[in-house]
C-alpha positions in Angstrom: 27.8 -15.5 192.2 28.8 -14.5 188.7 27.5 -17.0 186.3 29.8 -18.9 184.0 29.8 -16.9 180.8 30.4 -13.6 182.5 33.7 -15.6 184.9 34.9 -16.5 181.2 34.8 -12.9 179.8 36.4 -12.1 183.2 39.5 -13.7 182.3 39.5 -13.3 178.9 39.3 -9.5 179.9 42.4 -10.4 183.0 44.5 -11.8 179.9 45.0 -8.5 178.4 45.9 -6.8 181.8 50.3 -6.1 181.3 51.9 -7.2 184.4 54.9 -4.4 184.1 54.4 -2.2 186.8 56.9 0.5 185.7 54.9 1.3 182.4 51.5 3.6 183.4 48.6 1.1 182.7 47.5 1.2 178.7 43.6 0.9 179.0 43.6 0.1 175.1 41.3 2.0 172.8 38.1 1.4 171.5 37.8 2.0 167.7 33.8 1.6 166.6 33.1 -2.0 167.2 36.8 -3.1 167.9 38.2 -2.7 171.0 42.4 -3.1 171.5 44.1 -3.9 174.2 47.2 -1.3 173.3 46.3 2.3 172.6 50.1 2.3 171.1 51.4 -1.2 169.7 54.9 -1.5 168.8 56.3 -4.4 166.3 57.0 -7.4 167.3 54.4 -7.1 170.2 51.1 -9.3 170.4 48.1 -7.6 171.3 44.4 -8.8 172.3 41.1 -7.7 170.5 37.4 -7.9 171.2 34.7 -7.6 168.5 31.5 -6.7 169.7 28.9 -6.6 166.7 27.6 -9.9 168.4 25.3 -12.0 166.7 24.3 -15.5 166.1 26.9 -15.6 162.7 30.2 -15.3 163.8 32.3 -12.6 161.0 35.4 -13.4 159.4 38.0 -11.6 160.9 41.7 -10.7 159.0 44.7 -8.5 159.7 46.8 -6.9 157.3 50.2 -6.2 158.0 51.2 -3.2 156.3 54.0 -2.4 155.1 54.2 0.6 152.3 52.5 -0.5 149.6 52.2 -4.2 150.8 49.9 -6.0 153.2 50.1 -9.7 153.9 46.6 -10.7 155.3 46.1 -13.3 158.2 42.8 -15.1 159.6 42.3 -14.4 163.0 40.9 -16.8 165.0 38.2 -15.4 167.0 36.6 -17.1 170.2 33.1 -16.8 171.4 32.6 -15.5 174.8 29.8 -13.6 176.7 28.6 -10.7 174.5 31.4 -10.5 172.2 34.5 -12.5 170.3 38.0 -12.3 171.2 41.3 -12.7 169.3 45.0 -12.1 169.3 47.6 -10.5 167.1 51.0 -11.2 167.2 52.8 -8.2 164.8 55.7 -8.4 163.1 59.2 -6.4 163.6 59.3 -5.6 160.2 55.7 -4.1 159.7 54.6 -0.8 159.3 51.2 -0.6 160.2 48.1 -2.9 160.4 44.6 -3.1 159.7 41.5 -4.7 160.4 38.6 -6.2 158.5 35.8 -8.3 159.8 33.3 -9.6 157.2 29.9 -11.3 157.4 27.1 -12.3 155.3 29.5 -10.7 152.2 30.1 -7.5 153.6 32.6 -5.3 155.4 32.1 -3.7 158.9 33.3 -0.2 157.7 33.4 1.3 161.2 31.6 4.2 159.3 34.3 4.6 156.4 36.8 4.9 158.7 38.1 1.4 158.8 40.1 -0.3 161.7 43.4 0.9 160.8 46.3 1.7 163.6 49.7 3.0 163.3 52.6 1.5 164.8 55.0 3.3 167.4 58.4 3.1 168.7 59.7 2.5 172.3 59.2 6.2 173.3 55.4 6.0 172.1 55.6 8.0 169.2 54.1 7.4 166.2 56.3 5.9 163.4 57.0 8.2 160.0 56.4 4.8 157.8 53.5 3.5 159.8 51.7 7.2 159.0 52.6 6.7 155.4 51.3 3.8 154.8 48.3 4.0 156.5 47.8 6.5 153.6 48.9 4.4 151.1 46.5 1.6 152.0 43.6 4.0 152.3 44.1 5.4 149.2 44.8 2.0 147.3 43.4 -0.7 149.0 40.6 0.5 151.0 37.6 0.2 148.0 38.9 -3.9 148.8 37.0 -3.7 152.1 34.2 -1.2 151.0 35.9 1.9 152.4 34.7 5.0 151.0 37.8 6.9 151.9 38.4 11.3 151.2 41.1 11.6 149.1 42.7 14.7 151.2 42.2 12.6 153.8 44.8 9.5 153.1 47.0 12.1 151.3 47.2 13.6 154.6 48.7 10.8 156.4 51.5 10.4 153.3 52.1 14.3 153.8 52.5 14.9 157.5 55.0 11.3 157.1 57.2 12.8 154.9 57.2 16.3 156.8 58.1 14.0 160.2 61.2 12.0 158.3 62.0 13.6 154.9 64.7 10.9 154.2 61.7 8.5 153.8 60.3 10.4 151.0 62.1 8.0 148.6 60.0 4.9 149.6 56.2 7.1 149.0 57.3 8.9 146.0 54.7 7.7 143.6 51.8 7.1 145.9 52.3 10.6 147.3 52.3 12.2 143.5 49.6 10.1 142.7 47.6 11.1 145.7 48.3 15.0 145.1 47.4 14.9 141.8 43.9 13.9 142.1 43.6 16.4 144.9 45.4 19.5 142.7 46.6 18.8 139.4 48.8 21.9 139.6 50.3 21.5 142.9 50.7 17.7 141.4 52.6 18.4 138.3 54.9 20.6 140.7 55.6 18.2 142.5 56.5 15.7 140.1 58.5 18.1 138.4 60.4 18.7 141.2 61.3 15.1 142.5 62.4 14.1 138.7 65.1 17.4 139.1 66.0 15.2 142.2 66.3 12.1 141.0 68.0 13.5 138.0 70.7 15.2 140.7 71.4 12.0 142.4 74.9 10.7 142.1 73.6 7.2 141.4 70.3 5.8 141.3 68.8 2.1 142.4 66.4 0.0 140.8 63.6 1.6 142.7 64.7 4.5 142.0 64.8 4.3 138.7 61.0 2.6 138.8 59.8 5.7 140.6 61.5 7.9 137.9 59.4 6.0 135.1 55.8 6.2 137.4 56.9 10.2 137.4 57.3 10.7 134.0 54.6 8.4 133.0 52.3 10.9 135.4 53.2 13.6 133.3 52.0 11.9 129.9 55.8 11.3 128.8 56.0 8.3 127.3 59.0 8.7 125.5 61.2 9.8 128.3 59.8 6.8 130.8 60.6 4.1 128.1 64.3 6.0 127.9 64.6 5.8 131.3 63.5 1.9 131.5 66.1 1.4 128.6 68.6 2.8 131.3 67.1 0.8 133.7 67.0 -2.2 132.0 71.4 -2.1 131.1 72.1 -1.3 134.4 70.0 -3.8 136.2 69.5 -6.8 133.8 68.0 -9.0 135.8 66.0 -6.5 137.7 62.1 -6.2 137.8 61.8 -3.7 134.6 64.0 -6.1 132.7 61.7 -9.2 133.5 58.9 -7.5 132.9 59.8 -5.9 129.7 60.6 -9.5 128.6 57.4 -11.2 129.6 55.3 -7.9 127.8 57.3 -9.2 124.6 56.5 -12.6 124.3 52.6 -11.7 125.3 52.4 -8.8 122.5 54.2 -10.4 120.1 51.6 -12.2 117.2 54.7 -14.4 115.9 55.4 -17.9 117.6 59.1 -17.7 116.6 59.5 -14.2 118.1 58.2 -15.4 121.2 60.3 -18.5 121.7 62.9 -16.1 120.9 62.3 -13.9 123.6 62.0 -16.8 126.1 65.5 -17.7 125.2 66.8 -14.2 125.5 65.3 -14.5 129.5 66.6 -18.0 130.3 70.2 -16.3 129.2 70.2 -13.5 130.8 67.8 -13.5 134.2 66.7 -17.4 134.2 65.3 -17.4 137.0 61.3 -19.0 137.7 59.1 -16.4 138.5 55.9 -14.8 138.2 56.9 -13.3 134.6 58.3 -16.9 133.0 55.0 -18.3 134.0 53.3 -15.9 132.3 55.7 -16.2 129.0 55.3 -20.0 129.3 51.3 -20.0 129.2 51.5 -17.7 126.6 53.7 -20.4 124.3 51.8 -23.3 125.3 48.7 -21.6 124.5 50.2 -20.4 120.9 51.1 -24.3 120.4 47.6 -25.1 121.0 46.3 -22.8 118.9 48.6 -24.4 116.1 47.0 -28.2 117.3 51.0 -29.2 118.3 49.8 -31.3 121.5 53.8 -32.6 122.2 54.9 -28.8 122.6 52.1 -27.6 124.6 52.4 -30.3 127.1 56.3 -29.1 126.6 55.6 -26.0 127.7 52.8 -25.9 129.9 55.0 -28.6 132.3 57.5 -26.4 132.5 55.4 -23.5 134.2 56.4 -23.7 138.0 53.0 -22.2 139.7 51.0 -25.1 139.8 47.6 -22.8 139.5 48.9 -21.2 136.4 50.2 -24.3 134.7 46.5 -25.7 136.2 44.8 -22.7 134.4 46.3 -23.1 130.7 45.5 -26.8 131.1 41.8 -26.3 131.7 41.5 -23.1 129.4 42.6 -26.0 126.7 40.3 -28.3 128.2 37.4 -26.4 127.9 38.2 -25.1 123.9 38.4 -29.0 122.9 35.4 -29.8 124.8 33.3 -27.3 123.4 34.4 -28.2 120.1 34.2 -31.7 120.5 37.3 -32.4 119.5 40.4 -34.1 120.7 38.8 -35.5 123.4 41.2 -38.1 124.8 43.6 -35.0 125.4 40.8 -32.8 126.8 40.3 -35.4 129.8 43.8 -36.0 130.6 44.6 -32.9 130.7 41.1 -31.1 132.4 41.9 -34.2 135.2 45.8 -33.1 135.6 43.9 -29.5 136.1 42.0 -30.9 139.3 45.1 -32.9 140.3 47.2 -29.5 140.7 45.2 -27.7 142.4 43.6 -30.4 144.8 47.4 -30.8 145.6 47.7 -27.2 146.3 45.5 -27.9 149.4 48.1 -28.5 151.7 48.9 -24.5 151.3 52.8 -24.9 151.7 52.3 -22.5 148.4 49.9 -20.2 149.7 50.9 -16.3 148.4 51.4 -13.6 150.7 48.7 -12.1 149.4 46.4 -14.0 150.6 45.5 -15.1 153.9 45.0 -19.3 154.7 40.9 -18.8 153.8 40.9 -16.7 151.1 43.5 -18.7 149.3 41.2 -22.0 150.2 38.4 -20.2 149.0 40.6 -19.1 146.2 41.3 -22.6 145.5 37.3 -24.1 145.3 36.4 -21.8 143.3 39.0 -22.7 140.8 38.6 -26.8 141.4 34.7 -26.1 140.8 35.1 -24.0 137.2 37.9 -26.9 136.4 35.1 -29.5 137.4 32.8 -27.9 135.3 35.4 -28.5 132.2 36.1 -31.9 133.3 32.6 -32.4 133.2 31.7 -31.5 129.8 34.4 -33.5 128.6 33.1 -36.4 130.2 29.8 -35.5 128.9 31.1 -35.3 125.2 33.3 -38.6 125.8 29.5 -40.3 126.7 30.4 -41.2 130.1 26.8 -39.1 131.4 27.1 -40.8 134.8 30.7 -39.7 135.2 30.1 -36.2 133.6 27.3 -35.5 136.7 29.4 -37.4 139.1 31.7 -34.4 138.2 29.7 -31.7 137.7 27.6 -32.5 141.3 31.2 -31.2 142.6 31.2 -27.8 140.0 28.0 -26.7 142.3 28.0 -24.4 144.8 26.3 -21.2 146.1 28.2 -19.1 144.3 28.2 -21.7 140.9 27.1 -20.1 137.7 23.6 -20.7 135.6 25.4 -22.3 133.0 27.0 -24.8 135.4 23.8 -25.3 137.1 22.1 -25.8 134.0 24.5 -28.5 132.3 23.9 -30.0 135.9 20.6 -30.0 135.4 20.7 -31.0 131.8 23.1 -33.9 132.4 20.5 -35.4 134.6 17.7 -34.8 132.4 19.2 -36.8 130.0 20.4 -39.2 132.3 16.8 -40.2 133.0 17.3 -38.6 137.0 14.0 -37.2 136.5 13.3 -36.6 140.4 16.7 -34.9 141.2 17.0 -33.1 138.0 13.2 -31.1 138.8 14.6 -30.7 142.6 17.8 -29.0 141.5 16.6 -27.2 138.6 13.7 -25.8 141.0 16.0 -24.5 143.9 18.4 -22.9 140.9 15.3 -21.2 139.9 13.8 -19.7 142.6 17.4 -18.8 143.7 17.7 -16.8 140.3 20.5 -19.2 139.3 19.1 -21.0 136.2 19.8 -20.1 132.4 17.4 -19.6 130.6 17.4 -23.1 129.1 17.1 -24.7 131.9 13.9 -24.5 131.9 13.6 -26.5 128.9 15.5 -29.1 130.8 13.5 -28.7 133.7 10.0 -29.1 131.1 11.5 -32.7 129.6 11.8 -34.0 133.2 8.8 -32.3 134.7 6.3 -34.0 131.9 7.9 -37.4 131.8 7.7 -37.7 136.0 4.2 -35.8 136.0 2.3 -36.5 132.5 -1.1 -35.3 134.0 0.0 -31.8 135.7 0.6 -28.9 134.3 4.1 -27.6 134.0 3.4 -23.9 132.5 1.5 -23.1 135.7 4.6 -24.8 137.4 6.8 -22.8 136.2 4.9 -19.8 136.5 4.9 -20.5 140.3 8.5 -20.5 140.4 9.5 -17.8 138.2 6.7 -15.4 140.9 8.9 -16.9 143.8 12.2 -15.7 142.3 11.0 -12.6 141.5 9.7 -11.9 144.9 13.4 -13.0 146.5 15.3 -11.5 143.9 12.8 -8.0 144.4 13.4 -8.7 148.7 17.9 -9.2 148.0 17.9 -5.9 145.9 15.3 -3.8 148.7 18.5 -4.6 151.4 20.9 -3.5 148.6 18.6 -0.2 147.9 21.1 2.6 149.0 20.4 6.7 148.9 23.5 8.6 148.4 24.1 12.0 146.4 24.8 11.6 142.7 27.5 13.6 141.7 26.9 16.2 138.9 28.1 15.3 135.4 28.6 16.7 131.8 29.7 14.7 129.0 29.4 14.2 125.6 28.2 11.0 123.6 29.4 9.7 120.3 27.3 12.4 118.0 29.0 15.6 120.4 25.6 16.1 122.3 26.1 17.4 126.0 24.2 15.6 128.9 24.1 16.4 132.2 22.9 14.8 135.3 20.7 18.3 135.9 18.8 17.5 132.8 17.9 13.7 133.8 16.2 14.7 136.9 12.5 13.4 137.3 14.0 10.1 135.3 15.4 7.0 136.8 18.9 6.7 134.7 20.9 3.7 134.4 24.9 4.2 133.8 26.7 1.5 132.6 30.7 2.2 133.1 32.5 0.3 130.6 35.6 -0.1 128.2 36.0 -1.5 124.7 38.9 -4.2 126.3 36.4 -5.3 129.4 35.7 -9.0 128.7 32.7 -9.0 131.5 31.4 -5.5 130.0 30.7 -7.0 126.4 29.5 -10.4 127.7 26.7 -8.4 129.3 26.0 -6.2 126.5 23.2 -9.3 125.3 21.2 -8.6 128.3 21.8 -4.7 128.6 20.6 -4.1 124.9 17.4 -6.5 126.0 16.7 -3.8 128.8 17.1 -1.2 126.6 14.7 -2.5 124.0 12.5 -3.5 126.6 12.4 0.1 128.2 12.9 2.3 124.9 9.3 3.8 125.2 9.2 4.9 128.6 9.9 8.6 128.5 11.0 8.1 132.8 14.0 5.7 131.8 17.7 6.6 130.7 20.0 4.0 129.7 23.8 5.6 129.1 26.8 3.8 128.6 30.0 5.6 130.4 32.7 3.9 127.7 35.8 4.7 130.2 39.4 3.9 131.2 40.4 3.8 127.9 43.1 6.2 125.8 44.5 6.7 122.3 44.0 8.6 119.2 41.3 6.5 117.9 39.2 6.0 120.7 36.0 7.2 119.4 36.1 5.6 116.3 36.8 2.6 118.3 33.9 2.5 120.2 31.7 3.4 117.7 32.6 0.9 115.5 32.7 -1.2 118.3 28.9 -0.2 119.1 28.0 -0.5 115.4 28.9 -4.2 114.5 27.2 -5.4 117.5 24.2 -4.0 116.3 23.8 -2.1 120.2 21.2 0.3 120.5 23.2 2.4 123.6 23.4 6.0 123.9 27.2 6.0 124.5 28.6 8.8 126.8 33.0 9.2 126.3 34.1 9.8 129.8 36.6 12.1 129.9 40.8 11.8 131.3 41.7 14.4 134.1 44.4 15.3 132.0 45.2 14.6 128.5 47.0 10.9 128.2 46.1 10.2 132.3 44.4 6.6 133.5 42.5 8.4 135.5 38.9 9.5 133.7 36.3 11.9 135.6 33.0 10.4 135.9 34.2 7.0 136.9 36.4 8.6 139.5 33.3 10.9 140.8 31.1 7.8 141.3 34.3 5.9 143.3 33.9 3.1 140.9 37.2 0.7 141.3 35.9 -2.2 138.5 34.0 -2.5 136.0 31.3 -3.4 134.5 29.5 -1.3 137.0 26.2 0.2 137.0 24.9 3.2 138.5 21.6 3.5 138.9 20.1 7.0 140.0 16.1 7.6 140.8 14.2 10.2 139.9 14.8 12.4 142.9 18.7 12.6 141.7 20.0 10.5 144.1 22.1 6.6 143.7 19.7 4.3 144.9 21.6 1.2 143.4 25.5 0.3 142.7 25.9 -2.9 140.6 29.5 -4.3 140.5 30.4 -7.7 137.8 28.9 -9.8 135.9 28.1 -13.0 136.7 26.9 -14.6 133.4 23.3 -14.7 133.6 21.4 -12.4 131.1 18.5 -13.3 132.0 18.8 -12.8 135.7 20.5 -9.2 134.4 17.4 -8.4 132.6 15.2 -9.0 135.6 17.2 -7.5 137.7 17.6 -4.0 135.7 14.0 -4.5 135.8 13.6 -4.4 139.4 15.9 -2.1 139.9 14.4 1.0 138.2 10.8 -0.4 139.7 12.0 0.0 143.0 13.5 3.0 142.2 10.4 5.1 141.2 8.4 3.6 144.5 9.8 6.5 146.8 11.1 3.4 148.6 15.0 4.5 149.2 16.1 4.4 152.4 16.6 7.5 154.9 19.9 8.7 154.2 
């Protein structure tokens, strides 16, 4: 007699079977871990999945439905049954293709770089143009999202045999396809764009889109002038269309004069009106003026009249937390930090969710943002000399993924509360979890010798700084990868040449960054720390890979940059792929989709460590740069 789990699978399994007996029966397909119970879905049809990477957490599992450049993610609710977890789709008519993702612990089941991604097909069971399209689309721009390392040929080839299929879809791909091809083959890429602006220009009339393609093309081929001629045109012919909204909302951000920007709001209340995306972003950037210029009446003006309730939520806490810091205004600062928690708490109900997002990620989305507003709220309170209220608050700014300096005015506000017990529990769990600031630990000392006058705290301490090293040294080992470092040669700021081939015997550190990247200079502190610290060790190479960044100047920007910072880096200028492009060499070579990211390559020549972000802490960055190029020279990478 079957036992109950394995009767449960049984019909779990039964569910699945089709009950058309005129159709040949579709066994499904198994793709890595996935399996689905339709080898050839259709929209509009609902389908069955099992996962079986089984294990005591259960993943996070998502859809996307595709649809050329768009995807509109979904939670799927998975259920728990013999040796694996069970779900169902249900797709929609008007989708293109969709893909999986299941996610535990903080990271993606690749399925070996491969993804789960499936094409769509029609009635006859043939595989649609569009779905093959944008299955390349989405592997070639949203794929690094879910840790895909994707070939580039390889997602241009699903955009190239599309088009071949149904040429009169070549329209709708136009600039993902010359994108595509011209990181594959400039040449053949330049051809090709050349060619489809001789067709647009051909065309007896031209839509919106159109006319947005025609832009991306000649912005491709470094022609500025001609792409902001042919927005102009654009822009008269479709005055309420996306360029024309846009090019309104880029005004009112660029422009330094108050009066210019009110101006331009007025020009796009006459002629588009509309609420949007764009007004919001012109109406944040006026209230924000207006509190820069201390008028209170007109930023409240303003800000109230921004209809997304998490950007009008953000300008009211980005206030907040100026006037708390400063210590001024404080009346203000609480009513409006508090109206900043009331938006978004309201937002729970997720009748506003975006497509974007699925119903978790927007939650998660959501308590992230009420914890950084809590934190402002918080420090107001704290400044106002309500302490008990200010850790009331700040108890709810604390989380796993809370930052030192919110852990440490956590652990301050106690201190100084006279909450000696909690504040030495919380402030050693933040520490040994290499979440503490650096001056915490003075908070931590205050408590410490007023609850324990006879012990003695430096060898307290000491204890649980050698416990944080040893979990911080046991998170990076998991993280320790061993992957081939692609070759480079660049130049640095004096015209010097260095290449990879030269480094080898070294452990090198490259730090990818840009002159505009807020993160990137937040971190410099820490970096220049780790440089000082390691300047006399012959084995270590610090580099910093200034990037994604264009214009006549650019050298002379970063080195002036470098030089009133007082920064001791050996600056290397990655170079464009073509003269004028946003795409740069190095960055691209190393699959590197953000930044500040850090490369860090061992001895034998091969990436042993990727760092992506910044999350505040220099003094965790400094330990962990530390640890890093340790590990590094311990022949301790994994097998590859």
């Amino acid at each position: 007699m079957k036992n109950l789990t394995q009767m449960l699978a049984l019909a779990v399994l039964v569910s699945f079977s089709s009950c058309e007996e005129d159709k040949p029966e579709d066994k499904g397909m198994e793709m890595g871990n996935l399996y689905v119970s339709n080898s050839k879905p259709q929209p509009g049809e609902e389908i069955y999945i099992r996962y079986t990477k089984k294990d005591s957490v259960m993943p996070d599992a998502m859809v996307s439905y595709l649809k050329g450049n768009d995807f509109y993610p979904q939670d799927i609710e998975l259920k728990d049954s013999a040796n694996a977890y069970y779900g169902k789709v249900s797709i929609p008519d008007t989708i293109h293709a969709i893909a999986f993702n299941f996610k535990k612990d903080e990271k993606y089941d690749t399925n070996n770089d491969k993804g789960y991604v499936l094409s769509l097909y029609d009635e006859n069971g043939k595989e649609m143009p569009h779905s093959m399209a944008t299955k390349g689309v989405y592997l070639s721009n949203a794929a690094s999202l879910f840790d895909l390392k994707v070939e580039k040929d390889s997602a241009f080839s699903y955009m190239e045999k599309a088009v071949k299929m149904d040429s009169s879809i070549r329209e709708d791909y136009d600039t993902y396809y010359a994108n595509a091809l011209l990181s594959l083959d400039k040449e053949k890429g330049d051809s090709y764009i050349a060619e489809r602006i001789d067709y647009y220009k051909k065309k007896d009339s031209l839509n919106s889109e159109n006319y947005s393609t025609l832009v991306a093309l000649y912005n491709n081929k470094n022609d500025k002038a001609k792409a902001d001629s042919i927005s102009q045109v654009a822009i008269t012919k479709f005055p309420k269309g996306e360029m024309a909204k846009r090019e309104l909302m880029m005004k009112v951000v660029q422009s330094p004069e108050l009066e210019d920007k009110l101006k331009h709001l007025e020009t796009y209340n006459q002629k588009i009106g509309t609420a949007g995306y764009e007004k919001d972003i012109m109406l944040r950037y006026i209230a924000s003026a207006y509190a820069d210029k201390k008028d209170w009446e007109n930023f409240k003006k303003y800000a109230s009249k921004i209809d997304d309730p998490r950007t009008q939520a953000g300008i009211y806490n980005s206030v907040a937390w100026d006037l708390a810091e400063k210590g001024e205004n404080l009346e203000l600062a609480s009513e409006i930090s508090a109206k900043s928690l009331e938006l978004l708490d309201a937002e729970s109900t997720l009748e506003k969710k975006p497509d974007m997002w699925s119903k978790k990620q927007f939650r998660n989305s959501l308590e992230y943002g009420r914890a950084m507003y809590a934190d402002t709220y918080a420090l107001v309170k704290y400044k106002q000399g309500d302490l008990e209220k200010a850790i009331e608050i700040q108890k709810q700014a604390i989380s796993e993924k809370s930052s030192a300096d919110a852990n440490t005015r956590y652990v301050q506000f106690l201190t100084e509360a006279g909450h000696d017990k909690k504040a030495i529990k919380e402030a050693e769990d933040f520490i040994k979890d290499n979440r503490a600031s650096a001056e915490m630990e003075d908070y931590l000392k205050t408590a410490y010798t007023r609850e324990n006058p006879n012990q003695d705290f430096d060898g307290f301490l000491v204890s649980l700084k050698e416990e944080a090293l040893a979990n911080q040294r046991m998170e990076l080992k998991k993280d320790m990868i061993n992957e081939e470092a692609p070759s480079f040669k660049l130049k640095d700021l004096q015209g010097n040449e260095i290449t990879l081939a030269d480094l080898k015997g070294k452990t090198v550190i490259l730090d990818f960054w840009a002159t505009w990247c807020g993160p990137c200079k937040m971190s410099f502190p820490g970096m220049q720390k780790a440089v000082e610290k390691y300047k006399d060790q012959e084995n270590v190479e610090f580099f910093f890979v200034n990037t994604w960044e264009n214009g006549e100047n650019r050298k002379e920007d970063v080195s002036k940059f470098i030089k009133e910072n007082n920064y001791s880096f050996h600056v290397l200028m990655d170079e464009p792929v073509t003269e004028g492009s946003r795409e740069f060499l190095v960055v691209s070579d190393f699959e590197i989709s953000g930044i500040p990211t850090k490369i860090i390559i061992g001895p034998d020549g091969r990436i042993n460590f990727k760092s992506v972000g910044y999350d505040g802490n220099n003094a965790k960055l400094l330990q962990e740069i530390g640890l890093m190029i340790e590990l590094t020279q311990e022949n301790e990478s994994p097998q590859a």
